[in-house]
N, C-alpha and C positions, 0 to 999 in steps of 0.2 A: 504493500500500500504506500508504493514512495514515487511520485512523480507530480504531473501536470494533469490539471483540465484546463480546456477550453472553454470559456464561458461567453454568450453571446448576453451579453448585458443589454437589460431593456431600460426605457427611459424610466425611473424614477427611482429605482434602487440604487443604492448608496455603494459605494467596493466593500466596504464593512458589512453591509447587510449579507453581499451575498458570503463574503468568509464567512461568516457566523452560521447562515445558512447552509452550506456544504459541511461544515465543521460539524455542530447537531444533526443535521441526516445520516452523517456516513459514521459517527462517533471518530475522528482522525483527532490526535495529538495535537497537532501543530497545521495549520490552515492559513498564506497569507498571499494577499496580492503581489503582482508584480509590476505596479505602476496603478495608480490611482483613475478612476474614470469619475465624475461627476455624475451626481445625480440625472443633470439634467441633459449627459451624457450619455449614448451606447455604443455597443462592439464590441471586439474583443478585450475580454479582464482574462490574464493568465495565472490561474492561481496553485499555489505550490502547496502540496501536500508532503507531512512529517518530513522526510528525509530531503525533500526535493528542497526545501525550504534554504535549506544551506548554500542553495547555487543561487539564490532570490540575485546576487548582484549582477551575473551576467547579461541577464535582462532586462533589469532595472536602467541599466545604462544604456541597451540600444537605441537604435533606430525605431521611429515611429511612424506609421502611414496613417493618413485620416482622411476622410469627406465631409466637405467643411461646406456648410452655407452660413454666408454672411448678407445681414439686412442693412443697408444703405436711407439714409436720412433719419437715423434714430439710434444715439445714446443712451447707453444705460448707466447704471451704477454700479452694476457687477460687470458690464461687457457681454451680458451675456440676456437671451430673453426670459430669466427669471427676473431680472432687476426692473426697477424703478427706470423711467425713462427720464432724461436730464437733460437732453437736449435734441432736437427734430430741425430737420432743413429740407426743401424741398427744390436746393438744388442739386441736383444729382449729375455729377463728368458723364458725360457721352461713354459708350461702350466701353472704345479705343482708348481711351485715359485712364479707367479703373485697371483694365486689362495691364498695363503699361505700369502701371503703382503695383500691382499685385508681384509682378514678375521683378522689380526691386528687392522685393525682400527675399530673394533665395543670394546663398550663400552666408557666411557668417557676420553676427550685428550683435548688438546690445541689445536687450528687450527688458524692458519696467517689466515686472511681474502684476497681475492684476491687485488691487489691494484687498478684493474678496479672493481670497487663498487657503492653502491650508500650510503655507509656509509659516515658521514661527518667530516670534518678537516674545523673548524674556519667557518663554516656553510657551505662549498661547497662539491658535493659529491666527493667521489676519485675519479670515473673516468675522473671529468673534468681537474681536476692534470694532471693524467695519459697521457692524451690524448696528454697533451703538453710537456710531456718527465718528470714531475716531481712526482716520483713517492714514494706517501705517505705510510709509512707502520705503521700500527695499531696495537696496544698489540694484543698476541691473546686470544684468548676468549673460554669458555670452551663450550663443544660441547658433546651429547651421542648417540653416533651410535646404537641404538636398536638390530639393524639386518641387516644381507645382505645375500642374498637369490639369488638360479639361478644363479650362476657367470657364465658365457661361452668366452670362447677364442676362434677367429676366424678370421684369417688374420689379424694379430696382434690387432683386435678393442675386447676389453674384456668388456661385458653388464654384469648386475646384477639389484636386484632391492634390495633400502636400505630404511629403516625408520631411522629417524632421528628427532631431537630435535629443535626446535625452535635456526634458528642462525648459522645453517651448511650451509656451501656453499660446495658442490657440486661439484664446479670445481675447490675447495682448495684438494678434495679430490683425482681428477684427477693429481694435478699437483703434489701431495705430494707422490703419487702412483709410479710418472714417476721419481722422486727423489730416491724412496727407491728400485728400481730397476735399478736407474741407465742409464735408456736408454729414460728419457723424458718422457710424454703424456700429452695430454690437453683432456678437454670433449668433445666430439663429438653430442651429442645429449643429453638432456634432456626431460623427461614427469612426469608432478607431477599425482600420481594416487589415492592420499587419503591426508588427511589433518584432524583431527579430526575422527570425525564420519561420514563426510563427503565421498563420492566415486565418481570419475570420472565416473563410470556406471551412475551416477544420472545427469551430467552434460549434457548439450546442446552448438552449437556454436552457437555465438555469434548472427550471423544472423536467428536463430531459434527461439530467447525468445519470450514469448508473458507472458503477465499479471499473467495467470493461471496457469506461472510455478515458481512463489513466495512461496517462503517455508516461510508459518510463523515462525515467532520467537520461538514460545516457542514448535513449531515442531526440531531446531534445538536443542532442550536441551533432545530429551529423552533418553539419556543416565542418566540423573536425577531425585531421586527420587521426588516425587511429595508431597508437603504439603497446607492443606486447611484453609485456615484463615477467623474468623468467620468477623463480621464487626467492632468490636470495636476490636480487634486484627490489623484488617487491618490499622486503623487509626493510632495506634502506629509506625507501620511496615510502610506506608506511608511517616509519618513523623521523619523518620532515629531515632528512638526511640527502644530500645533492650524489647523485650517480655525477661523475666528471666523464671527461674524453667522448661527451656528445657533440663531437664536430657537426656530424651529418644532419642533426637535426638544428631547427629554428621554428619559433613561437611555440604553440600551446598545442596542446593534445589531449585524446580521449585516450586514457590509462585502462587498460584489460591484463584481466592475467592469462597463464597457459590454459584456461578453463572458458576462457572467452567471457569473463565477468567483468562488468564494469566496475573501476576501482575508483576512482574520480579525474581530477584536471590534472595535467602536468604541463609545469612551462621551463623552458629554457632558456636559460640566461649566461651569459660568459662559458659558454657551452659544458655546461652542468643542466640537468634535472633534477627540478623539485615538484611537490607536490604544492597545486592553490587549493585546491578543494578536496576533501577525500567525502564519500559516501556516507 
């Protein structure tokens, strides 16, 4: 019982609801996301069960893909259309101008965080600030827009679909949009659709999972190459011990032994093997 589901998260469950919920159905030890989705957010939530839970950083930091609509001539408070609206304009750049502001923001940039977050100030998250009118603003933090792909404009709501870097919000990108045009937006909808190696094709809801759709652990690593360790090799590696005279290898690996068992990560540095992660 040590791996991944896929969770196709619907709009108004919280990522906390559904851990809590998989945790109590299945009774597992340890239950946690692997990157946060907003309520008023859905798609893919990758969530790590008991043993998987120890690799939570791998994916925590990748890449993220998403289908993003943004609504044109109306700010909100959150950036997002749960909030309070703060500002409306009804004039709205032509096609080719939004189109043109959109395609700006790929590649790397600073982005203000929204100030409804669940980043923290003196241990509480911003939005509990927020909520009481004080509103905390955070250095910004460096962000790499990969790609943005499919832009469409249509009654003033402008969709696209963007990959992004561990750290992007989304609806900083919305509000930053409605800033450099001049005439407001907030994000209208959200849908995460890859994460990794991950794909929202492979996800199930919530109310779907059953046992047999656990992705073992060292099913989510094959995008890495695979290395076999004999038994006194293993003991070294076991025991956070460096094997030396690994010329021939470079970066990280999926650790198996002669049994063909996954044993965890191994990475190579100054052409030593060590263990990052063990099972």
């Amino acid at each position: 019982m040590n791996g991944f589901f896929l969770v196709n998260k619907e709009y108004g469950d919280s990522s906390n609801f559904v851990v809590q919920k998989i945790k109590k159905t299945f009774s597992f030890k340890k239950v946690g996301h692997l990157g946060t989705l907003d309520p008023a957010a859905e798609g893919l939530l990758i969530i790590a069960i008991n043993r998987a839970t120890k690799f939570s950083n791998y994916f925590l930091n990748a890449d993220k893909s998403y289908d993003v609509s943004v609504e044109l001539g109306i700010s909100t408070n959150t950036d997002d259309a749960t909030g309070e609206v703060i500002y409306e304009s009804q004039n709205i750049p032509k096609k080719q101008k939004i189109i043109e502001e959109i395609q700006k923001f790929k590649g790397i940039s600073m982005q203000k965080p929204p100030f409804f977050s669940a980043l923290k100030h003196k241990g509480k998250p911003l939005y509990k600030y927020a909520r009481k009118g004080n509103l905390i603003e955070k250095e910004p933090r460096k962000i790499d827009i990969k790609n943005i792909n499919n832009i469409n404009v249509i009654n003033n709501i402008c969709s696209f679909n963007i990959n992004c870097s561990k750290g992007t919000y989304i609806r900083s990108i919305a509000r930053d949009l409605g800033e450099k045009l001049g005439c407001g937006a907030h994000m209208k909808s959200l849908k995460r659709i890859s994460q990794d190696n991950f794909s929202i094709e492979d996800s199930r809801l919530l109310g779907e999972l059953k046992v047999r759709h656990i992705i073992p652990i060292e099913d989510a690593f094959q995008n890495l190459e695979t290395l076999e360790l004999n038994s006194n090799e293993l003991k070294f590696f076991s025991n956070g011990r460096k094997l030396i005279n690994r010329t021939e290898l470079t970066n990280i690996y999926k650790i198996i032994d002669q049994n063909n068992t996954f044993i965890g990560i191994g990475e190579v540095n100054n052409e030593c093997l060590k263990h990052k992660q063990l099972v």
